[in-house]
KEKE-3310 file (N, C-alpha, C; in steps of 0.2 Angstrom, whole numbers, plus 5000, padded with zeros to 4 digits):
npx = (5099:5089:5092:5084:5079:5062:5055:5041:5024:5017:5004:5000:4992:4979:4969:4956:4953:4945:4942:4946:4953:4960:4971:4984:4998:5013:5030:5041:5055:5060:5061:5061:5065:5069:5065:5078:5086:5102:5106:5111:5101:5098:5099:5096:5088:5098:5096:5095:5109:5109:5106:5094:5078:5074:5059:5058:5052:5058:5063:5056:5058:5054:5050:5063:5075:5075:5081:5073:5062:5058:5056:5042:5043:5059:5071:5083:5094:5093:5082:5066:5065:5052:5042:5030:5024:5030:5032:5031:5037:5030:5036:5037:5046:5050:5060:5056:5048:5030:5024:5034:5032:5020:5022:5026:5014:5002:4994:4981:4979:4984:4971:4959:4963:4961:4947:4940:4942:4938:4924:4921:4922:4913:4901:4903:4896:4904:4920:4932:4933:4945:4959:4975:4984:4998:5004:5003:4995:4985:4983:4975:4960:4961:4962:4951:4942:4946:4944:4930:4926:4935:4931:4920:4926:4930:4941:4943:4932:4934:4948:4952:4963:4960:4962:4972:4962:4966:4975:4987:4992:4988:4995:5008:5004:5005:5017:5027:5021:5025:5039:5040:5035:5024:5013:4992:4979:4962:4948:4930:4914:4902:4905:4907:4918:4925:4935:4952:4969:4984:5001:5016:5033:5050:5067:5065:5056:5042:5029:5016:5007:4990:4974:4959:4941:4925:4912:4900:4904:4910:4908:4914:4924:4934:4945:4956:4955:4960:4970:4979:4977:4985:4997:5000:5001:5011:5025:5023:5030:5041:5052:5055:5061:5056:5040:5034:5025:5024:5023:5014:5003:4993:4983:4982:4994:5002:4998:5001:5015:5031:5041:5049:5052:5059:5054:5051:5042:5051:5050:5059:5057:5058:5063:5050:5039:5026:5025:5031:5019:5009:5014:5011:4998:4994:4999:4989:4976:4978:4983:4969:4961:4966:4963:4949:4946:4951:4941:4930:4935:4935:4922:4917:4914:4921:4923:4911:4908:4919:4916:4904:4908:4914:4907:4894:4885)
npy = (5029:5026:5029:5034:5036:5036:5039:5035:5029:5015:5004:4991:4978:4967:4957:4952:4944:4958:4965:4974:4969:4973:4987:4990:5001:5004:5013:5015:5014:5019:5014:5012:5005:5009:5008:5012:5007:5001:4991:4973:4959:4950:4934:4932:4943:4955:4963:4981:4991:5002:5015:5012:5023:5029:5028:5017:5003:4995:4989:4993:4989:4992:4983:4976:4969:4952:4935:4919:4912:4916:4913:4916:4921:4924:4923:4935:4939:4952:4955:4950:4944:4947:4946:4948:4950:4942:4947:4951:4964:4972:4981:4994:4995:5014:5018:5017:5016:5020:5011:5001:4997:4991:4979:4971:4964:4950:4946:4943:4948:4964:4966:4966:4977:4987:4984:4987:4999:5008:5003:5008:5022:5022:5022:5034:5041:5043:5050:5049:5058:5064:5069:5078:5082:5092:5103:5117:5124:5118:5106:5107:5106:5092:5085:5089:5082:5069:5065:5063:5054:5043:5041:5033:5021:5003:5000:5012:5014:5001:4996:5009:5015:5024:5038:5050:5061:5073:5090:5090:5082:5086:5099:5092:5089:5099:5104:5094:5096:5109:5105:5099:5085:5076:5068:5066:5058:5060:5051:5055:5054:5060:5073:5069:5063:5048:5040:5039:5043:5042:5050:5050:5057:5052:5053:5050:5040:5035:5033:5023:5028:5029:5023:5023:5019:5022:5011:5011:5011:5002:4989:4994:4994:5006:5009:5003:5007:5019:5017:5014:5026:5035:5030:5027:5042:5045:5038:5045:5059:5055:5054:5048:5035:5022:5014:5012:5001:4997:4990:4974:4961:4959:4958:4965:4974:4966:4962:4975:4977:4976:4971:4961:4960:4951:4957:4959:4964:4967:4966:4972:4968:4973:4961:4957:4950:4954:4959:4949:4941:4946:4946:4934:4932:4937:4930:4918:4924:4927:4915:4909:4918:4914:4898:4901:4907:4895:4885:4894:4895:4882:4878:4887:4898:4911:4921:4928:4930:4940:4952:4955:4960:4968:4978:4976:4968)
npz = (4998:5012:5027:5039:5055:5061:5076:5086:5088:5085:5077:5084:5074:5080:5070:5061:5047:5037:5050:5064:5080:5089:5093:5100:5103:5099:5105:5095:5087:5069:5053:5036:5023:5007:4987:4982:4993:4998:5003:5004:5001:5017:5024:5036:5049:5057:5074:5075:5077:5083:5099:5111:5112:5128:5131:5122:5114:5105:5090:5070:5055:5040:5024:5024:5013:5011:5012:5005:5017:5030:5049:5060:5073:5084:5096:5097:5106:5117:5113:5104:5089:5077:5064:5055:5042:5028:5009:4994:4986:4977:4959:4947:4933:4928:4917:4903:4889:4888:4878:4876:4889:4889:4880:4890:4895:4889:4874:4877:4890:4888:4878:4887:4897:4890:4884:4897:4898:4887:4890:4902:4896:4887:4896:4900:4893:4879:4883:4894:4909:4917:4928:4933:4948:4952:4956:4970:4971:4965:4975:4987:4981:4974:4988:4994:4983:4982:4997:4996:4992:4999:5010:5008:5006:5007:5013:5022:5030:5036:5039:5041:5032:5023:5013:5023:5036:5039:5047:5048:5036:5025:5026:5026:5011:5003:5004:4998:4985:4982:4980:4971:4974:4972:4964:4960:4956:4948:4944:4935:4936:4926:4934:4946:4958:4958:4957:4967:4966:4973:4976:4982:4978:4978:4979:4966:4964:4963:4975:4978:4988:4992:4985:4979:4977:4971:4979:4974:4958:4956:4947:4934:4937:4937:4946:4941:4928:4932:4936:4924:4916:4922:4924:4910:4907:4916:4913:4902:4907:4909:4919:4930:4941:4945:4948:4964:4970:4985:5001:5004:4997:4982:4969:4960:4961:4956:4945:4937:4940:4935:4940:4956:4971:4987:5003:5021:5035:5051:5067:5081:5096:5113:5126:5134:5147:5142:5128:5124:5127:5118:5105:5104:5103:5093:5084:5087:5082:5069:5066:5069:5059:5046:5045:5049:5035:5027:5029:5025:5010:5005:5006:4996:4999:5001:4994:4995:5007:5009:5003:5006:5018:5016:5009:5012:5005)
capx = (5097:5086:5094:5083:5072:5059:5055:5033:5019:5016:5000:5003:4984:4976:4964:4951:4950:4946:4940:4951:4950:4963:4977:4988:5002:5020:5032:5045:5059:5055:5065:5057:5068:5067:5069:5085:5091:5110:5108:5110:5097:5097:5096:5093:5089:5098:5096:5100:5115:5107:5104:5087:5076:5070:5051:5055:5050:5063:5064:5054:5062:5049:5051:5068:5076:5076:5081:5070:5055:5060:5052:5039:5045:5063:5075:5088:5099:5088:5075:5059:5063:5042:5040:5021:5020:5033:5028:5033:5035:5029:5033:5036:5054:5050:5064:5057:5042:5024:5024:5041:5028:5014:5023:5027:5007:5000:4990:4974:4978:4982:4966:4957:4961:4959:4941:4938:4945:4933:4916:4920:4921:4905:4897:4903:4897:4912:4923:4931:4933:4950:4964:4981:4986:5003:5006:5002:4987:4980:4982:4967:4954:4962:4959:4943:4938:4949:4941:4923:4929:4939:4926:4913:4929:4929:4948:4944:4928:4934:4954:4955:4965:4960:4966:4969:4958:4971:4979:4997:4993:4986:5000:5012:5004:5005:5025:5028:5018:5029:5044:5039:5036:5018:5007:4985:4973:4954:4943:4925:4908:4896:4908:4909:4925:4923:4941:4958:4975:4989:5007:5021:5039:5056:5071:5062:5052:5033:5025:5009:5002:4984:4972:4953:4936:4917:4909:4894:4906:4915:4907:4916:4933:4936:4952:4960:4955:4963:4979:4983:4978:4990:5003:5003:5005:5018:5026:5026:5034:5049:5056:5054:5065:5053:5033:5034:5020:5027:5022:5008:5002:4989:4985:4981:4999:5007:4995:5003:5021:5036:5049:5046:5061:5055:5052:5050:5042:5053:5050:5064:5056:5063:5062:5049:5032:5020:5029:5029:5010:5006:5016:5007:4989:4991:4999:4982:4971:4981:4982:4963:4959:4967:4960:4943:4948:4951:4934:4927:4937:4933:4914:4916:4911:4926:4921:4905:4910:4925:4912:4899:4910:4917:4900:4885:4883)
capy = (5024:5029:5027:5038:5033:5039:5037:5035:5025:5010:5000:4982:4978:4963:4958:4944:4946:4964:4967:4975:4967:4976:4989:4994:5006:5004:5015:5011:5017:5016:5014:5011:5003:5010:5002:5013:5006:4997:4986:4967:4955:4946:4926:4932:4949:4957:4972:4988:4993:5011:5012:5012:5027:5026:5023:5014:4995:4992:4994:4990:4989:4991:4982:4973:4964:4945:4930:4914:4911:4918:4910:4920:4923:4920:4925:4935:4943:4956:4956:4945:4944:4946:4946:4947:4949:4945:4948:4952:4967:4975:4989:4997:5002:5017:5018:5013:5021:5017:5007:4996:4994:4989:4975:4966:4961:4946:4952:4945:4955:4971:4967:4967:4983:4991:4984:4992:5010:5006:5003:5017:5029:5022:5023:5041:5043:5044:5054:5048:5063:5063:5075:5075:5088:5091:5111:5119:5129:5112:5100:5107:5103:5084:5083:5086:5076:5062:5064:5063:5043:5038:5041:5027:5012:5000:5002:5017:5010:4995:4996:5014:5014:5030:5044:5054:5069:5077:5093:5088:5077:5093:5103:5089:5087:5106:5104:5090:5101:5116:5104:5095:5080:5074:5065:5066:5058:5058:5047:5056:5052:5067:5078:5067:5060:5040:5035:5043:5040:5048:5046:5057:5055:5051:5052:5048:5035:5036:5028:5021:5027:5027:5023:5021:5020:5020:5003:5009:5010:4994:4984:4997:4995:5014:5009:4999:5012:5028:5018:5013:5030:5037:5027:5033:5050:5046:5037:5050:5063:5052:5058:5044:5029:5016:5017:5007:4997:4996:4983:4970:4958:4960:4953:4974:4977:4961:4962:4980:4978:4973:4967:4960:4960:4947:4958:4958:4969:4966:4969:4969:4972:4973:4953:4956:4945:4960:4960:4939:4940:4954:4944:4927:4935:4942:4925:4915:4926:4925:4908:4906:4920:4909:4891:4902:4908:4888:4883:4896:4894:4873:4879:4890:4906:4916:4927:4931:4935:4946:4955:4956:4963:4977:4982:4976:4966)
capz = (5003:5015:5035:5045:5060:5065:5084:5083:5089:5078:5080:5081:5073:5079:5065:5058:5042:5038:5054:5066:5084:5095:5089:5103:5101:5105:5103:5091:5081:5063:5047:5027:5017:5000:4983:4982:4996:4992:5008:4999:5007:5021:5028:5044:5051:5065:5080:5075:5083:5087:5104:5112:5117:5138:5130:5115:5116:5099:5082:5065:5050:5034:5019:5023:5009:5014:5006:5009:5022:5040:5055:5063:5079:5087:5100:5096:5113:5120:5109:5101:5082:5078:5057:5056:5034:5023:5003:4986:4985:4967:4957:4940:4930:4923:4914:4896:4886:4887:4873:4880:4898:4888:4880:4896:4894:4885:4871:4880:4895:4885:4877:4893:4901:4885:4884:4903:4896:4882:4892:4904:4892:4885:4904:4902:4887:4876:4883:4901:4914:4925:4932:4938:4952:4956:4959:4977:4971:4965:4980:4990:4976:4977:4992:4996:4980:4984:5001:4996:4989:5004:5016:5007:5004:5015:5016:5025:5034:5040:5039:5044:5028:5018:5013:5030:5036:5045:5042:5046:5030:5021:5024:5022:5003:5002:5006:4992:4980:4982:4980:4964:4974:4970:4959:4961:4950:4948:4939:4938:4931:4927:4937:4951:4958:4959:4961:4965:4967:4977:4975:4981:4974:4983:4976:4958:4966:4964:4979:4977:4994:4993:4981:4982:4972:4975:4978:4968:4953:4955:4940:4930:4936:4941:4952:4937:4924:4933:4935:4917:4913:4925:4920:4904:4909:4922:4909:4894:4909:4910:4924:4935:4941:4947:4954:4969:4974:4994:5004:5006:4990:4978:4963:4956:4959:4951:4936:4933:4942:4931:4944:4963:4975:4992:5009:5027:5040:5054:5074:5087:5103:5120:5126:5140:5147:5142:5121:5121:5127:5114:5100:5104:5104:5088:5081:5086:5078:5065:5062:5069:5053:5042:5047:5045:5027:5023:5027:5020:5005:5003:5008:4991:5002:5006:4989:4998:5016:5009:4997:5013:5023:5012:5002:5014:4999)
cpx = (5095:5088:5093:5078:5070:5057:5044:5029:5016:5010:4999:4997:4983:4971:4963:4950:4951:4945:4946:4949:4954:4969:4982:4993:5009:5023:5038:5050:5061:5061:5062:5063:5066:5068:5073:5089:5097:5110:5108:5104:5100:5096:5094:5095:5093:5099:5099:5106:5115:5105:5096:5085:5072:5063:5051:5054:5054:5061:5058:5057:5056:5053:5058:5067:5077:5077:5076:5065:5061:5054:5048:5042:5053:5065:5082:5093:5093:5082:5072:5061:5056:5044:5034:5021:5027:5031:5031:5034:5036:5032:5038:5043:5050:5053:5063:5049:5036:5024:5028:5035:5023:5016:5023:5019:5006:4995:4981:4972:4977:4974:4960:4957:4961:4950:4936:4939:4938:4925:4915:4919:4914:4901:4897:4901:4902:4917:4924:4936:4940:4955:4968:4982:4992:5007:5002:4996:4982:4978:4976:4960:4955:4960:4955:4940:4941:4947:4935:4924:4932:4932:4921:4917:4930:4938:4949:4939:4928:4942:4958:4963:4966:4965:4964:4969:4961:4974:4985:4997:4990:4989:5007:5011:5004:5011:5028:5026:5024:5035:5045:5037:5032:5014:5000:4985:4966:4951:4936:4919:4902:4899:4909:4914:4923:4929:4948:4965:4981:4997:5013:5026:5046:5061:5070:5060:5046:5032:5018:5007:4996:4980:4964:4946:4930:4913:4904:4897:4910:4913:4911:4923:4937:4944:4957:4958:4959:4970:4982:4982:4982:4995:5005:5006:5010:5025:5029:5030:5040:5054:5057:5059:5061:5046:5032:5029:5018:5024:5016:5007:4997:4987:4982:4987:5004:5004:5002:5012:5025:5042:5044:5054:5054:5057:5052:5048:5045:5054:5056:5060:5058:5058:5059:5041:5029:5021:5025:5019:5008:5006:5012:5000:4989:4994:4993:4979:4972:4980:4972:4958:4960:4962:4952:4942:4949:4945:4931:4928:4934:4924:4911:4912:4914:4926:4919:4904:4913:4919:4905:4903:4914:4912:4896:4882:4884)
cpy = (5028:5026:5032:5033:5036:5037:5039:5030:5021:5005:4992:4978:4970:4963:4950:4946:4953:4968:4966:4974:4973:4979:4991:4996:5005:5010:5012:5014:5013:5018:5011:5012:5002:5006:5006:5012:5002:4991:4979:4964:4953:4940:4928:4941:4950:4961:4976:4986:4998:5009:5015:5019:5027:5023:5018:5006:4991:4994:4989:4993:4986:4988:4979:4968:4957:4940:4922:4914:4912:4915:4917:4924:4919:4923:4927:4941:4945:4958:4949:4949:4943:4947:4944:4946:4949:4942:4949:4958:4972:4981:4989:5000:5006:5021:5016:5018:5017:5010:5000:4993:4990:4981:4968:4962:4956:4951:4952:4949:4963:4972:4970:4973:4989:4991:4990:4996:5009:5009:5007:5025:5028:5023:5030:5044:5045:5046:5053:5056:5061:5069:5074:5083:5085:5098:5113:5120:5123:5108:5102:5104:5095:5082:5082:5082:5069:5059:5062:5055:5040:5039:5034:5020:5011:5000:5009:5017:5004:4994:5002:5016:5019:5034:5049:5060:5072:5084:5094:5084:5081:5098:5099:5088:5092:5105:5101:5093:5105:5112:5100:5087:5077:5073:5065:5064:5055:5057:5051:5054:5056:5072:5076:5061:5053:5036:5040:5040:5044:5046:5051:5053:5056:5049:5047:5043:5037:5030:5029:5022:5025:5026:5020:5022:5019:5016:5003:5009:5003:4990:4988:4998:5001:5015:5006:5004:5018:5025:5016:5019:5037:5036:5029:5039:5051:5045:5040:5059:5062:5055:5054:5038:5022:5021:5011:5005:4998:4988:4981:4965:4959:4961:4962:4975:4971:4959:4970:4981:4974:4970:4966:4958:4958:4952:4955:4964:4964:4969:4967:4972:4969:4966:4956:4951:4949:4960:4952:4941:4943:4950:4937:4927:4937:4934:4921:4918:4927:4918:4908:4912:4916:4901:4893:4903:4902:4885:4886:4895:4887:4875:4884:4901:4913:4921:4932:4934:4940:4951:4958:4961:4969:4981:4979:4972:4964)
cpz = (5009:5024:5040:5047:5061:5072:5085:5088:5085:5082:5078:5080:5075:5076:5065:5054:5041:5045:5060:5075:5090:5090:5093:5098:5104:5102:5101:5088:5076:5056:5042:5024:5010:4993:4981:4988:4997:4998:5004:5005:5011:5023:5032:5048:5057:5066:5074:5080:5086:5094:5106:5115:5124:5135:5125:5116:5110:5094:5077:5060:5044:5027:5018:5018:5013:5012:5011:5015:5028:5043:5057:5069:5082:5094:5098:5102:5118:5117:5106:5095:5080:5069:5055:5049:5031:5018:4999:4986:4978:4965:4948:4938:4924:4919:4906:4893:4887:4883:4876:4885:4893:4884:4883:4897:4891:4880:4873:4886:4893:4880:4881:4896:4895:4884:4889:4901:4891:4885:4898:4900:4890:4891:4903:4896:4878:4878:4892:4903:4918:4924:4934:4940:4954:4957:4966:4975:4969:4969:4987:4985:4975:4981:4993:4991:4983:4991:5002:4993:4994:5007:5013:5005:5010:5017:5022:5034:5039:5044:5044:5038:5022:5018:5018:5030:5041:5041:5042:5039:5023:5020:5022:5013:5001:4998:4999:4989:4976:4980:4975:4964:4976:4966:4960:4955:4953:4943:4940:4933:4931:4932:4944:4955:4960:4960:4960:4965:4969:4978:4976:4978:4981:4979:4969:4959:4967:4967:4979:4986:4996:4986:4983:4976:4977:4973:4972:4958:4951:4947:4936:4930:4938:4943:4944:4932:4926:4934:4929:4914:4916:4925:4915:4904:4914:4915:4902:4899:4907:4912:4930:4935:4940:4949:4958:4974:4982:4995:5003:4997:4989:4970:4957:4956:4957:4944:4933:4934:4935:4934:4952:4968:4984:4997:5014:5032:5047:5061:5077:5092:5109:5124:5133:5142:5143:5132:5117:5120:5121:5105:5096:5103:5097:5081:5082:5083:5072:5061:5063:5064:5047:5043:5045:5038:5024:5021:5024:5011:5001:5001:4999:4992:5003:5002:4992:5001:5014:5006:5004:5016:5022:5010:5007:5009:4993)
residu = (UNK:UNK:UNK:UNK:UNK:UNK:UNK:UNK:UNK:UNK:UNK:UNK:UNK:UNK:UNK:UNK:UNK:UNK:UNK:UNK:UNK:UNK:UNK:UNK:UNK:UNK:UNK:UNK:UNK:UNK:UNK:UNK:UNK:UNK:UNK:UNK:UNK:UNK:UNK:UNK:UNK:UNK:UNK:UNK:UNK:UNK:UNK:UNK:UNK:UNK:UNK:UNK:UNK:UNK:UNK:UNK:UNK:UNK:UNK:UNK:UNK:UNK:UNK:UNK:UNK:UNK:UNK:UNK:UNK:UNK:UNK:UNK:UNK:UNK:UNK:UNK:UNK:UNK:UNK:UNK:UNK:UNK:UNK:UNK:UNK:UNK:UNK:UNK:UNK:UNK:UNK:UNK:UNK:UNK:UNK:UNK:UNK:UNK:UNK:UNK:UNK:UNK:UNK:UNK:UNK:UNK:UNK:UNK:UNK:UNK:UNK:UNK:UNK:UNK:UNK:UNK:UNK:UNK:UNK:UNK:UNK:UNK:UNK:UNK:UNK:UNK:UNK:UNK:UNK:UNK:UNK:UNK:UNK:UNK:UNK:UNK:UNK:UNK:UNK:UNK:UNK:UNK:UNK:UNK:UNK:UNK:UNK:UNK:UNK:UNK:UNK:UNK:UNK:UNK:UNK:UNK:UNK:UNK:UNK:UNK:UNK:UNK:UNK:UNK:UNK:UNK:UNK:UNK:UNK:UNK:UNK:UNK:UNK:UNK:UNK:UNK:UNK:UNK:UNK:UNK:UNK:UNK:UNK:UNK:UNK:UNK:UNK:UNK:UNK:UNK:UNK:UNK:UNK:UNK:UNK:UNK:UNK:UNK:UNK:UNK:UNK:UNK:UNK:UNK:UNK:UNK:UNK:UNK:UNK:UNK:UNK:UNK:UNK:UNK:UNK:UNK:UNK:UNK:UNK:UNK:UNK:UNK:UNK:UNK:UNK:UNK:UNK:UNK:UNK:UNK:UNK:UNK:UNK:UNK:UNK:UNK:UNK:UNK:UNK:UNK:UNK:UNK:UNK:UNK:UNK:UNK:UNK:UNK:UNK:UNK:UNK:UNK:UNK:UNK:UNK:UNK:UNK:UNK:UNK:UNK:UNK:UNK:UNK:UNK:UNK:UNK:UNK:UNK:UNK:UNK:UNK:UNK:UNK:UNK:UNK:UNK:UNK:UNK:UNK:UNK:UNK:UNK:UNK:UNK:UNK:UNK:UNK:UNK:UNK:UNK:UNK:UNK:UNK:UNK:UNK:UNK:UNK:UNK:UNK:UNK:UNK:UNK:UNK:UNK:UNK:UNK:UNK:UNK:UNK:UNK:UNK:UNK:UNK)
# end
């Protein structure tokens, strides 16, 4: 069970859509709750009982268990209860053999992503190209491939979302290396990397951190190819507990998850006008993201726009 805080800067993103309109920064003390964490859910979250640091503006609490729909915004003592996303959150027992996971599939699905492995191999000529790094002297070579792919998603381009070009985040996947506690993979096509996938481990949990491909391969699926064939090989390790999706939804990781347990990201922050204003700005854009997302949806557009706005096209 994971009960450490971190004490950080977290940016409370105002967004339309992909696009990111304002991101202040609070400071926060920060806790991720794990899927070994033993805590039961919750009907209704409340404060830590830690006390506050002089700069800190209160707590967030990632991926709290929840039961039932929480209200967006309350009041609870000296804080603003804020619960900007709560979601499904996916992941994978891998407790059973390849074969066993592959089951859980209909057999037109499993037809399906065997087709895609199929017509990439033929793309590739027969024979599809990829790699998994997880010793020290391998995780520089990941990187910069796996960096030459993030830089052209628009997860990285629009979100800010890639895999990040820092070297605190180069010596941290050094660290994990050395301590047996990393997964890379790379999909390539004619010797060039086209999609990757990065997953450290936690207490025999594989989290899906980042994951990313290059638009020009999309018809080919690329991103959905390198995880059913990382899977397997996570899989035929058998060393793992779970592969834990983390937060947010998407129909990539409820196609491959086999269990979902309901979340909440939960803010306490310190009840002042400067918080409310901060909390209320980011609920109108919100809602006036959605209400755009309707019409365009009724209008039969919202494919288009999303697809515009990641690809230029």
């Amino acid at each position: 069970m994971n009960e450490t805080w971190h004490y950080q800067q977290v940016p409370l993103k105002i967004q339309l859509g992909d696009k990111i309109l304002w991101a202040p920064r609070l400071w926060l003390q920060v806790r991720e709750a794990g899927l070994d964490d033993e805590v039961p859910p919750v009907a209704e979250p409340i404060p830590p009982a830690n006390p506050l640091q002089v700069d800190s503006q209160g707590f967030l609490i990632r991926s709290l268990r929840v039961i039932g729909k929480q209200p967006t915004l309350r009041r609870q003592g000296d804080y603003l209860c804020y619960i900007p996303s709560q979601y499904s959150r996916y992941y994978i027992d891998m407790c059973q053999s390849f074969e066993e996971y592959k089951s859980k599939f209909s057999s037109k699905t499993r037809s399906t992503l065997n087709r895609k492995v199929r017509k990439y191999a033929e793309h590739c000529g027969g024979n599809i190209s990829w790699k998994v790094y997880k010793s020290p002297g391998e995780m520089a070579e990941f990187f910069g491939l796996a960096r030459a792919v993030s830089r052209i998603t628009y997860q990285e381009k629009l979100l800010d979302a890639g895999l990040p070009d820092s070297e605190e985040f180069r010596r941290q996947m050094e660290q994990l290396a050395q301590q047996g506690c990393v997964r890379g993979f790379i999909l390539f096509y004619k010797n060039q990397p086209v999609s990757y996938l990065y997953c450290p481990i936690s207490n025999g949990v594989l989290i899906y951190a980042f994951l990313g491909y290059d638009p020009g391969h999309m018809s080919f699926s690329v991103g959905t190819v390198l995880q059913w064939l990382a899977l397997e090989y996570l899989f035929d390790e058998n060393i793992f507990r779970f592969f834990d999706f983390t937060e947010g939804q998407s129909e990539h990781k409820k196609l491959f998850s086999t269990h979902s347990i309901q979340c909440a990201n939960v803010f306490f922050l310190r009840k002042s006008a400067s918080n409310l204003l901060l909390v209320r700005g980011r609920e109108l854009v919100d809602r006036l993201g959605q209400v755009a997302g309707e019409a365009l949806d009724r209008l039969g557009m919202k494919t288009s726009v999303k697809r515009l706005m990641r690809f230029g096209g």
